[in-house]
Structures are given as structure tokens and as C-alpha cells.
C-alpha positions as CSV (number, residue, x, y, z in Angstrom):
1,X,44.7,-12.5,-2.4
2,X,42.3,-15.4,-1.5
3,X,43.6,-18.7,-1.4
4,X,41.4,-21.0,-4.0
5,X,42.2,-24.3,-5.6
6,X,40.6,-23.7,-8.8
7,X,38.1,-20.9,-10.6
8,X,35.5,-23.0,-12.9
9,X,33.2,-20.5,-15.4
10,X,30.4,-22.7,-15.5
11,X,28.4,-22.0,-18.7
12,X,25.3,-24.0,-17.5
13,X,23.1,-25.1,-15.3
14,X,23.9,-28.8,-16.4
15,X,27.6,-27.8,-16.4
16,X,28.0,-26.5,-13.2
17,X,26.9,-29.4,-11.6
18,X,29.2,-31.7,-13.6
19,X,31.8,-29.7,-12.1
20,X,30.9,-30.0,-8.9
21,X,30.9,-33.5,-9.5
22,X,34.1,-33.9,-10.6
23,X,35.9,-31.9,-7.6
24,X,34.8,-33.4,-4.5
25,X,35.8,-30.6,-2.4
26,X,34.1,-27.3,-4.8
27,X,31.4,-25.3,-4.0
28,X,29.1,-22.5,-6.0
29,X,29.9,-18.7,-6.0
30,X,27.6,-16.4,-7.8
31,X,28.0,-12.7,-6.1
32,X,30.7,-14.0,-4.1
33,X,29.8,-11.6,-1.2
34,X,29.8,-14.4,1.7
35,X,31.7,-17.0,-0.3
36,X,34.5,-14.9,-0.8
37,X,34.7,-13.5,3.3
38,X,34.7,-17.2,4.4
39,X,37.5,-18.3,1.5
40,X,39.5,-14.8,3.0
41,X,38.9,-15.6,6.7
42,X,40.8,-19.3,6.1
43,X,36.6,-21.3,6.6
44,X,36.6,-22.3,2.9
45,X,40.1,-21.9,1.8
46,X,42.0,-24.0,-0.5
47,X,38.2,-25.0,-2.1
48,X,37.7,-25.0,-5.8
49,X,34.7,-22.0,-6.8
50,X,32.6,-22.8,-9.5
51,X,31.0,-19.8,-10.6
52,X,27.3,-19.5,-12.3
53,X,27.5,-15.7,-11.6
54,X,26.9,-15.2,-15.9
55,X,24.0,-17.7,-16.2
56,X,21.1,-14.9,-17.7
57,X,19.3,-18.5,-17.1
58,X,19.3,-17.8,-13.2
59,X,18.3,-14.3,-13.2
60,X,15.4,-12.4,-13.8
61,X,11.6,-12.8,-12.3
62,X,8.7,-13.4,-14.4
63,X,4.9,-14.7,-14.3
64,X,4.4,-18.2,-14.6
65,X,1.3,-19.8,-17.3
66,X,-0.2,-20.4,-13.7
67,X,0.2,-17.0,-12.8
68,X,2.9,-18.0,-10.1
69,X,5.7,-15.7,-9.3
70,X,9.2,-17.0,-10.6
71,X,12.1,-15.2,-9.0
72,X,15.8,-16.3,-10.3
73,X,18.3,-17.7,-7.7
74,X,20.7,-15.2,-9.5
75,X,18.8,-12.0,-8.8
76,X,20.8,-9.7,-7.7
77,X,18.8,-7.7,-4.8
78,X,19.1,-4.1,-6.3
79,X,17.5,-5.6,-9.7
80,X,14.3,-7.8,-6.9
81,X,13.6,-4.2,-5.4
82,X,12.8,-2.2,-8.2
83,X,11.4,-4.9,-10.5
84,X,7.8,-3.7,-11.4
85,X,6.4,-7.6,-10.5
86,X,8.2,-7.7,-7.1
87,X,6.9,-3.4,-6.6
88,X,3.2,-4.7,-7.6
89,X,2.7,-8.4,-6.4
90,X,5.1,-8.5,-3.4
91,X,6.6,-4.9,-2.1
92,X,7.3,-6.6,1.1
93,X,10.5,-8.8,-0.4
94,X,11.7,-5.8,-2.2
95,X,11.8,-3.8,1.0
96,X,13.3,-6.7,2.7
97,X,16.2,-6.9,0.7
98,X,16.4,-3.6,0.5
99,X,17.7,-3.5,3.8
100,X,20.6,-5.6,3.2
101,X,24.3,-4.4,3.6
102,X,25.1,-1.3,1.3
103,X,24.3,-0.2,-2.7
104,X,27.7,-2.2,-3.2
105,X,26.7,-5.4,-2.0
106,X,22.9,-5.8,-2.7
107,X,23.7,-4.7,-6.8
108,X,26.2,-8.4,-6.8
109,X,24.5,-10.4,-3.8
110,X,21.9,-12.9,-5.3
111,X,18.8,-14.4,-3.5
112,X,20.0,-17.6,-4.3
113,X,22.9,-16.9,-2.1
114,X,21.7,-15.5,0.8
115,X,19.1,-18.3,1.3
116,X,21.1,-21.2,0.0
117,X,24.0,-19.5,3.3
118,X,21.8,-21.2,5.5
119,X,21.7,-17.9,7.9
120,X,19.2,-17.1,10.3
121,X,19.8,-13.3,10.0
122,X,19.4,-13.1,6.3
123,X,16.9,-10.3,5.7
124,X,14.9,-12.0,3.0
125,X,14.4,-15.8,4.6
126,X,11.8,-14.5,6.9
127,X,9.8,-12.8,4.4
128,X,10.1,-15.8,1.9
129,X,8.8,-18.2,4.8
130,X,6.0,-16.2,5.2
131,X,5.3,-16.1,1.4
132,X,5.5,-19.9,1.4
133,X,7.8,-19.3,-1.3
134,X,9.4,-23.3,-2.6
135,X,13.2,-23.4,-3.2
136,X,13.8,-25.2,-6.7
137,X,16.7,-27.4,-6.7
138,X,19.0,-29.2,-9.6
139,X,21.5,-32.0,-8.8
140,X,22.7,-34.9,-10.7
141,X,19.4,-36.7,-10.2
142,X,17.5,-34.0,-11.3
143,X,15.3,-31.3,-10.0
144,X,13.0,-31.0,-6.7
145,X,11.1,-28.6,-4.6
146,X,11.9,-27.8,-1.1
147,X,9.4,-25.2,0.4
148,X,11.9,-22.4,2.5
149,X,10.3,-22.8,6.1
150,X,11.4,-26.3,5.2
151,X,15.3,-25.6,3.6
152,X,17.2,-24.6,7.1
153,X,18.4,-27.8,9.2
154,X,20.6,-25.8,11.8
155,X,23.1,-22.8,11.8
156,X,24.7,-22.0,8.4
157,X,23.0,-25.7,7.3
158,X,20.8,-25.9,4.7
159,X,19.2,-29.2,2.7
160,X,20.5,-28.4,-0.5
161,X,23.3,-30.7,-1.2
162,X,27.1,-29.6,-2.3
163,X,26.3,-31.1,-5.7
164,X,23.0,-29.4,-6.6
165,X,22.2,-25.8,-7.8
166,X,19.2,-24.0,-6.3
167,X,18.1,-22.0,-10.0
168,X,14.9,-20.2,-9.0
169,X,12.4,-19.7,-6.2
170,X,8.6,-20.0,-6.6
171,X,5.7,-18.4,-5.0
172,X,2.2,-19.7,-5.5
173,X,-0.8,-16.9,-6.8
174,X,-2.3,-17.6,-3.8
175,X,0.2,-16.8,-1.3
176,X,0.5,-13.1,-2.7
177,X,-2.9,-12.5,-4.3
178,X,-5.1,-10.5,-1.4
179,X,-2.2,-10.1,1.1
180,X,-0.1,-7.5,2.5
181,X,2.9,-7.3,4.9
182,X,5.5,-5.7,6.4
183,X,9.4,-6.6,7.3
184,X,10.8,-4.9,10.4
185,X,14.4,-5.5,10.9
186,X,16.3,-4.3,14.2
187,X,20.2,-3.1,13.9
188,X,22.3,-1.0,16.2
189,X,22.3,1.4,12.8
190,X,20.3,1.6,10.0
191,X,22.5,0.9,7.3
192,X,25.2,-1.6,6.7
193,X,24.0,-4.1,9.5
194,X,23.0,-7.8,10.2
195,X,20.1,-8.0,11.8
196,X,19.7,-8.4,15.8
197,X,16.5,-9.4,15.2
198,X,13.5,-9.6,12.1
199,X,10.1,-9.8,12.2
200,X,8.2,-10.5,9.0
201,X,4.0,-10.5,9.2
202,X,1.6,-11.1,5.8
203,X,-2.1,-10.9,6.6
204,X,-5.2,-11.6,4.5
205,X,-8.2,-9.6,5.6
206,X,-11.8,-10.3,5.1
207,X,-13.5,-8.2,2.3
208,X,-14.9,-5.8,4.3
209,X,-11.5,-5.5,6.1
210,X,-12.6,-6.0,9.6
211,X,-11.2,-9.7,10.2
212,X,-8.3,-11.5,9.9
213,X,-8.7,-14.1,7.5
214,X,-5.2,-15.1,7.9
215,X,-1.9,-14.1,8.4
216,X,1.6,-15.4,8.6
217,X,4.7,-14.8,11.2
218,X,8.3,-15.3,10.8
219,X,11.4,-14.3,12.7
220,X,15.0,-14.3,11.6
221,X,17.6,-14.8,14.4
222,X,14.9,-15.6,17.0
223,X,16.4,-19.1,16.9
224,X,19.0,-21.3,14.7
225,X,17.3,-21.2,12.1
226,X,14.3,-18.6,10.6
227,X,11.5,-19.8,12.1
228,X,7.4,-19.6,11.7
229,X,5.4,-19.5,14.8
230,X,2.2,-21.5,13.5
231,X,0.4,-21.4,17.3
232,X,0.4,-17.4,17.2
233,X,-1.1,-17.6,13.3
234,X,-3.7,-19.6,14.7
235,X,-4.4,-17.5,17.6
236,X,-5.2,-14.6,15.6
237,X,-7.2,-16.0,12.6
238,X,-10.5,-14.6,12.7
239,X,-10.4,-12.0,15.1
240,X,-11.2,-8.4,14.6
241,X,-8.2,-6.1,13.5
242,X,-8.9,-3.4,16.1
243,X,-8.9,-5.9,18.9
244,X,-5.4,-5.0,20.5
245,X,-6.1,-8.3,22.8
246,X,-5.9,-10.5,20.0
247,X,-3.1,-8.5,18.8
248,X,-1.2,-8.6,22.1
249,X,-2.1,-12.5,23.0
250,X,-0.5,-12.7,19.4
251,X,2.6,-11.6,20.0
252,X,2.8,-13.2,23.3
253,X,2.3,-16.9,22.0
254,X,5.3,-15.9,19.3
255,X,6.9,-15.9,22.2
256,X,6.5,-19.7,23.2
257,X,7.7,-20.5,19.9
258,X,11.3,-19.1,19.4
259,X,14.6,-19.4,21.1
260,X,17.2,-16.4,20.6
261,X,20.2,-16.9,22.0
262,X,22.8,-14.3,23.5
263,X,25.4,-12.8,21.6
264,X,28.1,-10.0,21.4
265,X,24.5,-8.5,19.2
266,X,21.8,-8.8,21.9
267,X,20.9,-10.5,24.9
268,X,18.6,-13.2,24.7
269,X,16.4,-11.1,27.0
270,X,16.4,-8.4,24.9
271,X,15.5,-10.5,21.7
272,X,12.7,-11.9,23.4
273,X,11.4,-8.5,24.0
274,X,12.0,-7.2,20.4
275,X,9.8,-10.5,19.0
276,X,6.8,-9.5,21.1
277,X,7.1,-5.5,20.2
278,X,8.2,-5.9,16.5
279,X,5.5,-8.5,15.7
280,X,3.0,-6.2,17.2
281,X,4.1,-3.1,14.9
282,X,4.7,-5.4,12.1
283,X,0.9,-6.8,12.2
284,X,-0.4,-3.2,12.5
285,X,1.6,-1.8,9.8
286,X,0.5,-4.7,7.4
287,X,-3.2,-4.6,8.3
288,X,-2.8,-0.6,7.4
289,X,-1.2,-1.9,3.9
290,X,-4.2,-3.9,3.0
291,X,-6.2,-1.4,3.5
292,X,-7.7,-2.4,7.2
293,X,-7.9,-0.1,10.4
294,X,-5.4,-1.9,13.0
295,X,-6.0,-1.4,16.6
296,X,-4.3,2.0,18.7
């Protein structure tokens, strides 16, 4: 049994967030599949739910008029990795999700959800950072747009508000168009695991594949929060893609730009020495994706 005030079916957008107006102490469910653990271990118990788990409205992904990727906060993550959009714009987030928990869980657990958690080891906030994918959010005043290296503000702490509903994610043509990536994520087993550390890298090469154009680095639990490390971007930009010095000094500036902690997981030691090695195999393995010849 899980102790709940109140079960609200909300029937809209518009509708859920009148209810969680009217009951100050509600929040959203949708798969339930960290809501419902914290209601059972006593976090959030006694709260009212307010479900938008049957809003089609939510779900689904879609080209935009602008040719932008649309990707509903409802999604369930068995129905993101074997859309044919995700398979042919961005593989990378529907390998990333792939990874999470079991069949059980990723066919009810929702995008929306695992962002909007506000934890550093979800498997697709990396990723998204990395896509500069934008968080769309719908509250009482009305809608805005928070871009996800931007939505995390501590552990479990997010900047979506209790009274707003985050109903879809965006990412821009240009942030899939010409790029390729690769999502490592370490676990003590291979199934059925939070993530001791991930790595997520998206490069853009030069047309005749030789040079880094650009290219993108995020880590989940490599600090409070998923984080991007903008210094080691910039140290690789424009260098060749068989240089393993650029690739190395790379990795090593990640470095000055996360802070793991130590837990019953990992060491903070040894989580500093998976974001050197991971970002390393992650950057060869995407440059082999789009096509380039990475560095021995």
C-alpha cells in the first residue's frame, strides 16, 4: 500500500496544473517509477499525485515546421529507442535510455520524469546537455523555455516549479544535423543499474573528416548536478582526430571541471579516473560514428 492523500486523473495539460494549484502540497506522476519509491520509502508520503500519465498530448516525437526535433515529456523510453526519428536523427539518446533499469521500467518511465527528478545519474540528462536539447515548461503564467545544461540547481533540484508541467523537450536542427556521439555509462553490472559514472561526447567533423569542428562533453554523477565541461570542448576544437595529444589533454582538462564525490558506488578517486578514460573512449567511438578515423 502507499500512503497518498489524493489520486487526481488529470485530463489536460491546463487541468493538471489547476490541480496543482488547488492542493498546495501535490505533485505530478506520470510512470510513477521514482515517484512512487519515494511515496513508499515515507520521502513523499501523505502528498496528493496528480497523474498526466494518459495525456496522448505529452507523448510521442515528431518533426517540427523548422525541422526541430520534438520529443514528448511523456515518452516512455522503450517507445524514444526504437522511434525511427530518434534511430535516424539522434541514435545516441535512444541508446542512452536504453540503458536504463530493466524492459519493465523503461516501457512506463517517461523522459519527462527522469529529467524533471533532478538526478545527476539519470542516463539521458547527459546526452540531452550535449544535444542542447531546451526543457519546455507550462505553469499558471504560461509557458517558457529552459535549455537542460541550464534545468539542474543542486541534488534532486531542478528549476521547474511544483506548479508547472514540463510537456516536451526540443532539440534545435543544428544541434543533430552533422553530428555523431556516443554515451558510455559505468555500472558494477550491465543491466538493472544506476550509473557510477556517464560520459556522453557529440562531435562535428570537418567535411573531409580530419578535424574537429566541434564537439560537446557531458558527465552524469561527476558532480551534483550533470555537468558540461566547456574548457575541454574548447581545447579540442580544431585539432586533428588522430592526434591522441589533443585527445588525451582533452580528457585531462574534463578533469578540472567536475567534482565526484565518494559514495557506497565509487570513490571519488576512482570517478575521476573513469571521467578521464570514458571521455577518451567516448570521443573515439563518436568520431568512428561520423565517419572519421580516431587516433590508436
Amino acid at each position: 500500500m502507499y500512503d497518498i492523500k489524493s489520486f487526481y486523473e488529470a485530463s489536460s495539460v491546463s487541468d493538471a496544473i489547476e490541480a496543482l494549484v488547488r492542493e498546495p502540497d501535490a505533485e505530478i506522476i506520470s510512470g510513477g517509477t521514482d515517484v512512487l519509491i519515494r511515496v513508499r520509502g515515507g520521502r513523499d508520503a501523505g502528498k496528493a499525485l496528480v497523474s498526466i500519465h494518459k495525456l496522448n498530448e505529452l507523448k510521442g516525437v515528431h518533426l517540427t515546421e523548422d525541422g526541430d526535433l520534438w520529443i514528448g515529456a511523456g515518452t516512455a523510453f522503450s517507445h524514444i529507442t526504437a522511434d525511427p526519428l530518434i534511430q535516424r536523427y539522434v541514435p545516441m539518446l535512444g541508446e542512452a535510455v536504453d540503458q536504463v533499469g530493466g524492459p519493465q521500467i523503461r516501457n512506463v518511465a517517461t523522459i519527462g520524469g527522469n529529467i524533471c527528478n533532478g538526478a545527476t545519474s539519470a542516463d539521458s540528462a547527459s546526452t540531452m546537455c550535449t544535444l542542447e536539447a531546451e526543457a519546455v515548461l507550462t505553469g499558471p503564467d504560461g509557458q517558457r523555455i529552459v535549455p537542460v545544461c541550464e534545468f539542474y540547481t543542486g541534488p534532486g533540484k531542478t528549476v521547474c516549479e511544483r506548479t508547472e508541467v514540463c510537456t516536451h523537450f526540443l532539440i534545435r536542427r543544428e544541434n543533430f544535423e552533422g553530428w555523431s556521439g556516443e554515451y558510455i555509462k559505468y555500472g558494477k553490472r550491465r543491466a538493472m543499474e544506476i550509473a557510477t559514472l556517464g560520459c556522453a561526447v557529440r562531435v562535428k567533423l570537418s567535411a573531409d573528416k580530419t578535424r574537429f569542428d566541434d564537439v560537446r562533453l557531458a558527465y552524469g554523477v561527476a558532480a551534483p548536478t550533470p555537468v558540461r565541461c566547456r574548457m575541454a570542448e574548447d581545447r579540442l576544437r580544431g585539432c586533428m582526430v588522430t592526434g591522441s595529444e589533443a585527445a588525451d589533454a582533452f580528457a585531462k582538462m574534463a578533469l578540472t571541471e567536475v567534482n565526484p564525490r565518494s559514495s557506497w558506488r565509487a570513490s571519488k578517486e576512482f570517478r575521476l579516473q573513469l571521467v578521464e578514460e570514458l571521455a577518451k573512449r567516448a570521443l573515439h567511438a563518436a568520431v568512428q560514428k561520423a565517419g572519421g578515423v580516431a587516433y590508436a
